[in-house]
mmCIF file of the C-alpha atoms, coordinates in Angstrom:
data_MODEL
# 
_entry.id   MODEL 
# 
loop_
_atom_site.group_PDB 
_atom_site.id 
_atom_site.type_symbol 
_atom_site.label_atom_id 
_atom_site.label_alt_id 
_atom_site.label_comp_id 
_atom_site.label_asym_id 
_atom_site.label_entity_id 
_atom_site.label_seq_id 
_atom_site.pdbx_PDB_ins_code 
_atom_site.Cartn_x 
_atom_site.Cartn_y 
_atom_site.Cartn_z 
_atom_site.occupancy 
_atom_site.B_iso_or_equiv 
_atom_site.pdbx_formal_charge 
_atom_site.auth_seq_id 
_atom_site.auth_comp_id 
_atom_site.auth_asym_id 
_atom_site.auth_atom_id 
_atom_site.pdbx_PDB_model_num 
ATOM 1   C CA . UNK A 1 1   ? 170.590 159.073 195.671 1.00 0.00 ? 1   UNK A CA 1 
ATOM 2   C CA . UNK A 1 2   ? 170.256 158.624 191.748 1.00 0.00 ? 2   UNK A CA 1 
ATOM 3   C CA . UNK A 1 3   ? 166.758 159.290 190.578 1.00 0.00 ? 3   UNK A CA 1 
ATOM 4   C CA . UNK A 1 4   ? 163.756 156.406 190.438 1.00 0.00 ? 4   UNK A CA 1 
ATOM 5   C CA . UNK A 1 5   ? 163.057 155.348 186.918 1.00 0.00 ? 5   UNK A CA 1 
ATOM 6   C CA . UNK A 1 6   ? 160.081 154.280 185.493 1.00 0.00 ? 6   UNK A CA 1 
ATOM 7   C CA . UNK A 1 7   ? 159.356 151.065 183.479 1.00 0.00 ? 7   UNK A CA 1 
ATOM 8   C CA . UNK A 1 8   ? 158.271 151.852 180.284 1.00 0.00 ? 8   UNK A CA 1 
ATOM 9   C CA . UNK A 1 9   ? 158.303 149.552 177.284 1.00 0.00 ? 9   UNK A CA 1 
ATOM 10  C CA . UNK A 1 10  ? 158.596 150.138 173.610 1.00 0.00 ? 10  UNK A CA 1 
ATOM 11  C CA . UNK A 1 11  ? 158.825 148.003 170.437 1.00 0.00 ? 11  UNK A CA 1 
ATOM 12  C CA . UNK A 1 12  ? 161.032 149.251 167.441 1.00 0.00 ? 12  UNK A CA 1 
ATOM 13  C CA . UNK A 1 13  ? 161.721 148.602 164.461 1.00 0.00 ? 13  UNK A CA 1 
ATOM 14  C CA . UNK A 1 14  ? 165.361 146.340 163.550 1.00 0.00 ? 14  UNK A CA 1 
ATOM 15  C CA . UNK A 1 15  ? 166.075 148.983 161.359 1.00 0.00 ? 15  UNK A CA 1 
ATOM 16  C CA . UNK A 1 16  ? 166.044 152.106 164.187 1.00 0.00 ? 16  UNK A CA 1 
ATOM 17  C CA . UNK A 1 17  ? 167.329 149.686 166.605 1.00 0.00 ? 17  UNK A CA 1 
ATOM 18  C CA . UNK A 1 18  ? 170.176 149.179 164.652 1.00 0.00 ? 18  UNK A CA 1 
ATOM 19  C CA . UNK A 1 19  ? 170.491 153.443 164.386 1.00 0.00 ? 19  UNK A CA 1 
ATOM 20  C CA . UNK A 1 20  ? 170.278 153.940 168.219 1.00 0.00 ? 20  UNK A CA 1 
ATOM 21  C CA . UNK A 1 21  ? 173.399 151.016 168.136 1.00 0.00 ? 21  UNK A CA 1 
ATOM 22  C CA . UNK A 1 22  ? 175.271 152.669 165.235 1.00 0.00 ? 22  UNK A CA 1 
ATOM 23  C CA . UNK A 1 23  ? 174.649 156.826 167.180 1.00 0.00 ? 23  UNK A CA 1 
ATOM 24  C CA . UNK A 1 24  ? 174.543 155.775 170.249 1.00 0.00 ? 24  UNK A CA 1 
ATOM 25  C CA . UNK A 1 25  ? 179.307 156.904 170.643 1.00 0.00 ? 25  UNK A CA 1 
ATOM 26  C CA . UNK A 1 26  ? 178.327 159.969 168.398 1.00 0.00 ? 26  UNK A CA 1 
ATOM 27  C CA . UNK A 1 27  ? 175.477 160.941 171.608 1.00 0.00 ? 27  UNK A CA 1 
ATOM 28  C CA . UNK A 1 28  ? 177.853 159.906 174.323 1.00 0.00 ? 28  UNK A CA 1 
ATOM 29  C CA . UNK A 1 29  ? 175.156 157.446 175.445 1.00 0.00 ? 29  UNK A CA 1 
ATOM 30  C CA . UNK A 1 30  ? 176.382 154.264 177.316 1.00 0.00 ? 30  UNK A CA 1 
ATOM 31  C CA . UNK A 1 31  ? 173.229 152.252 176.647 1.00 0.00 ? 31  UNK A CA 1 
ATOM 32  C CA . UNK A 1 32  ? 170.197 152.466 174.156 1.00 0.00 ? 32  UNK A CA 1 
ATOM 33  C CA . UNK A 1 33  ? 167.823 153.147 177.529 1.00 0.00 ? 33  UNK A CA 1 
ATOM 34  C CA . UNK A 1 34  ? 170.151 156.464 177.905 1.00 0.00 ? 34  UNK A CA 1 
ATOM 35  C CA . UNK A 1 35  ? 169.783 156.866 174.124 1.00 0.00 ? 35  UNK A CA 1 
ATOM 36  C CA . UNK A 1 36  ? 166.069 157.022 173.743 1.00 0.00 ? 36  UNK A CA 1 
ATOM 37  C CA . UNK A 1 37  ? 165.808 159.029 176.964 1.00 0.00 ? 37  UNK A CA 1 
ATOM 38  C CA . UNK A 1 38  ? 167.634 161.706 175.463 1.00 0.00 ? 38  UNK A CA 1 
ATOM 39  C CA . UNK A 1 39  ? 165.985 161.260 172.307 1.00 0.00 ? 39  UNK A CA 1 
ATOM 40  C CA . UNK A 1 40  ? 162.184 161.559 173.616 1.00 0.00 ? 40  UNK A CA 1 
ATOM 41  C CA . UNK A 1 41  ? 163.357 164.374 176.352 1.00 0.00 ? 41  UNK A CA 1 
ATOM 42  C CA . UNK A 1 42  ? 164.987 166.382 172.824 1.00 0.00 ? 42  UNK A CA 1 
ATOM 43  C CA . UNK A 1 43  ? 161.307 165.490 170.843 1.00 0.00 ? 43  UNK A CA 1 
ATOM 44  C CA . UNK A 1 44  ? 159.627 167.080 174.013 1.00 0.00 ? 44  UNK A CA 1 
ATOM 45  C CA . UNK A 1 45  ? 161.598 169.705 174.230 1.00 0.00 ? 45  UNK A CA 1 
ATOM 46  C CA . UNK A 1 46  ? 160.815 170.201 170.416 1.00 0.00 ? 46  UNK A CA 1 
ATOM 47  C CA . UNK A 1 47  ? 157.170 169.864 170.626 1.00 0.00 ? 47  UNK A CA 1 
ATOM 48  C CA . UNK A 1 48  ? 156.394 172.719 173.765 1.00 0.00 ? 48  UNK A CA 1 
ATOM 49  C CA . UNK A 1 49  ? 158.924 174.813 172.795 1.00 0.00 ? 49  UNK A CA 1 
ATOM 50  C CA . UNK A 1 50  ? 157.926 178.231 170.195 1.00 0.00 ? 50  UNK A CA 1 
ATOM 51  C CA . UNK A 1 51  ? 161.658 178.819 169.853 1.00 0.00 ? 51  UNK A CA 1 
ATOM 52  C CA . UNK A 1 52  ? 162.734 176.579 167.346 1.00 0.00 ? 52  UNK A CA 1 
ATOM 53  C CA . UNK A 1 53  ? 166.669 178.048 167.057 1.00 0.00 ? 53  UNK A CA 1 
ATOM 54  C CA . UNK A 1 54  ? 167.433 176.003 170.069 1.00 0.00 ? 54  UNK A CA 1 
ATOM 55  C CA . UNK A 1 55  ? 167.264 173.121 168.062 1.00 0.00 ? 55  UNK A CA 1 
ATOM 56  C CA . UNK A 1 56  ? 169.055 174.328 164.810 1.00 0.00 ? 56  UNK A CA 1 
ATOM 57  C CA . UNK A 1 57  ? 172.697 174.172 164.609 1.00 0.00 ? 57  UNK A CA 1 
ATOM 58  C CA . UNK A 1 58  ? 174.303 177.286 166.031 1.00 0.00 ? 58  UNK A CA 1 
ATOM 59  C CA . UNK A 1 59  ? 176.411 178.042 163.253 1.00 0.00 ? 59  UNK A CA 1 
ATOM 60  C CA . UNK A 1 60  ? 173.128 177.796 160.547 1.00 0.00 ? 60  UNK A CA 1 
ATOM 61  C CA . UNK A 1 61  ? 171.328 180.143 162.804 1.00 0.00 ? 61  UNK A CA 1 
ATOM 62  C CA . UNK A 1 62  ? 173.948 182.657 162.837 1.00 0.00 ? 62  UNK A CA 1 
ATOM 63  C CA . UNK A 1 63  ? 174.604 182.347 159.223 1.00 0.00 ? 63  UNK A CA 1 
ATOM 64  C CA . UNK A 1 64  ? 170.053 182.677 158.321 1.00 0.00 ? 64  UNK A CA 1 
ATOM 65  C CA . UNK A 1 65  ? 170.705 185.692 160.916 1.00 0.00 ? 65  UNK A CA 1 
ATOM 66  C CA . UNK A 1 66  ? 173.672 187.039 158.879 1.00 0.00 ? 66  UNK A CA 1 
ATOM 67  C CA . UNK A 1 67  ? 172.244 186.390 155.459 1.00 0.00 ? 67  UNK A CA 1 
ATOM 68  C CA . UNK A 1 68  ? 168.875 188.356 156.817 1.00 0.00 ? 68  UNK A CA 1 
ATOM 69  C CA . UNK A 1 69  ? 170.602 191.136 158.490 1.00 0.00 ? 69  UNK A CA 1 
ATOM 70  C CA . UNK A 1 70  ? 172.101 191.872 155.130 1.00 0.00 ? 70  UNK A CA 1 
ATOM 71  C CA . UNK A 1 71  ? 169.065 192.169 152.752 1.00 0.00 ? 71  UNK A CA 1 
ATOM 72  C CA . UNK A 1 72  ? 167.741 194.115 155.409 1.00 0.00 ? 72  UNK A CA 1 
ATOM 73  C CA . UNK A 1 73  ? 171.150 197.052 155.107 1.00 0.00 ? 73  UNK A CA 1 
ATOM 74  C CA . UNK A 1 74  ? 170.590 196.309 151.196 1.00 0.00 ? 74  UNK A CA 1 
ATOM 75  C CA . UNK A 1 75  ? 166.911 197.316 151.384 1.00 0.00 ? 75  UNK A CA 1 
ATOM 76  C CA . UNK A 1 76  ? 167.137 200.485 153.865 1.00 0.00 ? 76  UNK A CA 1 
ATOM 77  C CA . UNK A 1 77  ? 169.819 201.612 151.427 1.00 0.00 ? 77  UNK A CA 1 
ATOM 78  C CA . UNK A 1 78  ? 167.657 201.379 147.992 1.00 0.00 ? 78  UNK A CA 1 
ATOM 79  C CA . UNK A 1 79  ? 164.843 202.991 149.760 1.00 0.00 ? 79  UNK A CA 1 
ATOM 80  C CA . UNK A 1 80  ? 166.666 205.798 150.817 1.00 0.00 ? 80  UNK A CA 1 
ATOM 81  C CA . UNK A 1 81  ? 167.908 206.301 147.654 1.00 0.00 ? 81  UNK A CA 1 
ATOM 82  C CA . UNK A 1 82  ? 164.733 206.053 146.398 1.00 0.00 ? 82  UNK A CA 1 
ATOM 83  C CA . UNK A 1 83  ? 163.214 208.369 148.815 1.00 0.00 ? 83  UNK A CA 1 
ATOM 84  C CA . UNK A 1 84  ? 166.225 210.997 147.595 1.00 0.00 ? 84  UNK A CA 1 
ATOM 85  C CA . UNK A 1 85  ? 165.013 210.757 144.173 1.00 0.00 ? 85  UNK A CA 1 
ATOM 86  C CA . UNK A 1 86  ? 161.512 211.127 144.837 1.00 0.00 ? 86  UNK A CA 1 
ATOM 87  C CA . UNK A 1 87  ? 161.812 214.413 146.996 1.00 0.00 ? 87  UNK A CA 1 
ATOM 88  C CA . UNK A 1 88  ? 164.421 215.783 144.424 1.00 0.00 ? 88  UNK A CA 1 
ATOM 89  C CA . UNK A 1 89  ? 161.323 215.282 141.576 1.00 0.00 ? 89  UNK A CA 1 
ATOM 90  C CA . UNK A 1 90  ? 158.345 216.279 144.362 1.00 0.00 ? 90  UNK A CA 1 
ATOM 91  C CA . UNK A 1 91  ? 160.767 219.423 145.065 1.00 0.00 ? 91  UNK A CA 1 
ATOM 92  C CA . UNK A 1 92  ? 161.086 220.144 140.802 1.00 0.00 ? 92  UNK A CA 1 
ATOM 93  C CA . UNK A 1 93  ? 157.238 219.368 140.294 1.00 0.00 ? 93  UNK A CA 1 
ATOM 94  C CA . UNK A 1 94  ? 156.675 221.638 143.446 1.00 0.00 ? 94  UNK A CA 1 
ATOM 95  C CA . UNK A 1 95  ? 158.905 224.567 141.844 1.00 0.00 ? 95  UNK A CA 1 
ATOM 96  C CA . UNK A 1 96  ? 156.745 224.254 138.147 1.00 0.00 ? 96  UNK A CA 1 
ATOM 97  C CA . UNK A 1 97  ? 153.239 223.652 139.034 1.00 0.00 ? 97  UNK A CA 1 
ATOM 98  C CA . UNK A 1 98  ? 150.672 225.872 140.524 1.00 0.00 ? 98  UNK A CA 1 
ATOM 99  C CA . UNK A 1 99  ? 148.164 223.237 142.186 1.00 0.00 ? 99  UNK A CA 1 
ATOM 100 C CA . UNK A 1 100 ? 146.355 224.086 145.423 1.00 0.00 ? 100 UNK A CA 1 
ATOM 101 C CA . UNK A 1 101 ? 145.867 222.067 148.222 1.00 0.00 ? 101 UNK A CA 1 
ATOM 102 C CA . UNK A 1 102 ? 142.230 220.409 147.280 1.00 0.00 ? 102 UNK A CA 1 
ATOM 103 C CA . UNK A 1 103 ? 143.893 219.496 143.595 1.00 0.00 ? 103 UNK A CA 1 
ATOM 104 C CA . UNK A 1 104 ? 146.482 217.904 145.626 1.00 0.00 ? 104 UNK A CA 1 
ATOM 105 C CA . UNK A 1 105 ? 144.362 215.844 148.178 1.00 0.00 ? 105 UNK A CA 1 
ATOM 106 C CA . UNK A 1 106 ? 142.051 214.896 145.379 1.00 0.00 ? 106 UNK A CA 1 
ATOM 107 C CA . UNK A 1 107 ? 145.319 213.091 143.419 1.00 0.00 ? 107 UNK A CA 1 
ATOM 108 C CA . UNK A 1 108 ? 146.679 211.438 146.752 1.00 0.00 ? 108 UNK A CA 1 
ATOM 109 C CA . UNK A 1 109 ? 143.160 209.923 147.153 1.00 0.00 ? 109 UNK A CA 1 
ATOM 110 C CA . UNK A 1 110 ? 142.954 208.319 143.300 1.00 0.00 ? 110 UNK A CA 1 
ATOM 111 C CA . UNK A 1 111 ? 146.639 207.184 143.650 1.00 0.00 ? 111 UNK A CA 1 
ATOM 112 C CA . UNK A 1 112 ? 145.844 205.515 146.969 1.00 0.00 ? 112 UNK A CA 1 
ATOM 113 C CA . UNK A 1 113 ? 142.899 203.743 145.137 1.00 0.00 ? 113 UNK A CA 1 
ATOM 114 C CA . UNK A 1 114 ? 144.814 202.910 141.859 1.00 0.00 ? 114 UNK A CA 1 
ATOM 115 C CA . UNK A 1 115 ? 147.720 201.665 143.925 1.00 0.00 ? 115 UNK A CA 1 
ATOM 116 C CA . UNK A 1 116 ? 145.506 199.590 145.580 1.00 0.00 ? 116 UNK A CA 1 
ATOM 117 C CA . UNK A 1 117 ? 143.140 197.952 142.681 1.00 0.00 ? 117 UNK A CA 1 
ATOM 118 C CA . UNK A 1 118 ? 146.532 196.941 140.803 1.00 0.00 ? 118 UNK A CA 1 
ATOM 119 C CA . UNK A 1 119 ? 148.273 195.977 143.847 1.00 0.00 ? 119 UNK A CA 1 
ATOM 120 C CA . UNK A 1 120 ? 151.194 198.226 143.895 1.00 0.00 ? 120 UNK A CA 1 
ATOM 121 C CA . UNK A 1 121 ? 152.255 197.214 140.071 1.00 0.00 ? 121 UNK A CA 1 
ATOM 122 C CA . UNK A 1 122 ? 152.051 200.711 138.284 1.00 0.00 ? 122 UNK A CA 1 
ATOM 123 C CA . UNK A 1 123 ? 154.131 202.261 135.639 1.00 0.00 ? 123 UNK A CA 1 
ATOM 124 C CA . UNK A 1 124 ? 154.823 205.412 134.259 1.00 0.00 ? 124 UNK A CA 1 
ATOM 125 C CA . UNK A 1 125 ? 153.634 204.584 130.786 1.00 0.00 ? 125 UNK A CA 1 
ATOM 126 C CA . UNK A 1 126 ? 150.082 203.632 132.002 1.00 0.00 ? 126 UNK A CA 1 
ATOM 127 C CA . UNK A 1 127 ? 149.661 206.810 133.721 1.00 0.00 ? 127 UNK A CA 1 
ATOM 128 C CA . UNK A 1 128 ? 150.937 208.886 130.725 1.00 0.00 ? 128 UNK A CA 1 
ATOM 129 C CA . UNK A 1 129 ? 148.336 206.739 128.692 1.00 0.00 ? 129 UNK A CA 1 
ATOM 130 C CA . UNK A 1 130 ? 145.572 207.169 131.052 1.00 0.00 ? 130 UNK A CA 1 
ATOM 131 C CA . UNK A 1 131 ? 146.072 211.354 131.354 1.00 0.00 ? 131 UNK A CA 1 
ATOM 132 C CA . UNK A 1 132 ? 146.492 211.386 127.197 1.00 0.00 ? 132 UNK A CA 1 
ATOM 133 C CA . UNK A 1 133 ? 142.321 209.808 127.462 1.00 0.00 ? 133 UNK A CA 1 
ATOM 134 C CA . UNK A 1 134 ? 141.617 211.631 129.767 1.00 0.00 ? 134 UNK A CA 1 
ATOM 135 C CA . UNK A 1 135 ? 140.816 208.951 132.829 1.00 0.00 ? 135 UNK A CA 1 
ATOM 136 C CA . UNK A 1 136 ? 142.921 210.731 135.146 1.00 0.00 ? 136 UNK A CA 1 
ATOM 137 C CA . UNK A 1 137 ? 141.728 213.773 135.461 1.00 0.00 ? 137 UNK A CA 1 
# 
């Protein structure tokens, strides 16, 4: 037994009535009443739902996916190279400086706190300016 329907009425503009008419063969609809059912069911959907992909084209989600997967292989790989470079210079600093453990935790602590006030932007010719007058140490 095919389900009850309910009455409901709606006034459109000419203009979107004339869209359902020209979409409704491209949704497979037989009238404009199956038309705008599907259409307000879809806009429901749409509006409860926190996954959004659902509603995006398979093929652009897959591609977003793709695209994000590989700046994320791109990234890992410069900061492991990165991290290389930085242990090979920690390991020669290590090997030429005599600085005990207080020295050390004292430096962390003003890095952490420079790093922070500038918001990560620091460069090696500010530091070299700021130990030369003497703010550094």
């Amino acid at each position: 037994m095919p389900e009850e329907k309910v009455r409901f009425q709606a006034r459109i503009s000419p203009d979107t009535d004339r869209k359902i008419k020209e979409l409704m063969p491209k949704a497979n609809c037989q009238s404009q009443n199956e038309f705008i059912e599907h259409a307000l069911k879809f806009y429901c959907s749409y509006l409860t739902t926190q996954d959004t992909t659902e509603f995006l084209p398979p093929i652009f989600v897959h591609a977003m996916q793709g695209t994000l997967q590989c700046s994320e292989d791109r990234i890992a790989r410069l900061l492991f190279k990165q991290t290389v470079e930085l242990s090979m210079m920690m390991n020669v600093l290590a090997a030429g400086l005599e600085i005990d453990e207080s020295q050390l935790d004292d430096l962390r602590w003003r890095c952490v706190q420079k790093i922070k006030k500038t918001n990560g932007s620091i460069s090696f010719k500010d530091t070299l300016r700021e130990h030369s007058n003497g703010e550094f140490e």
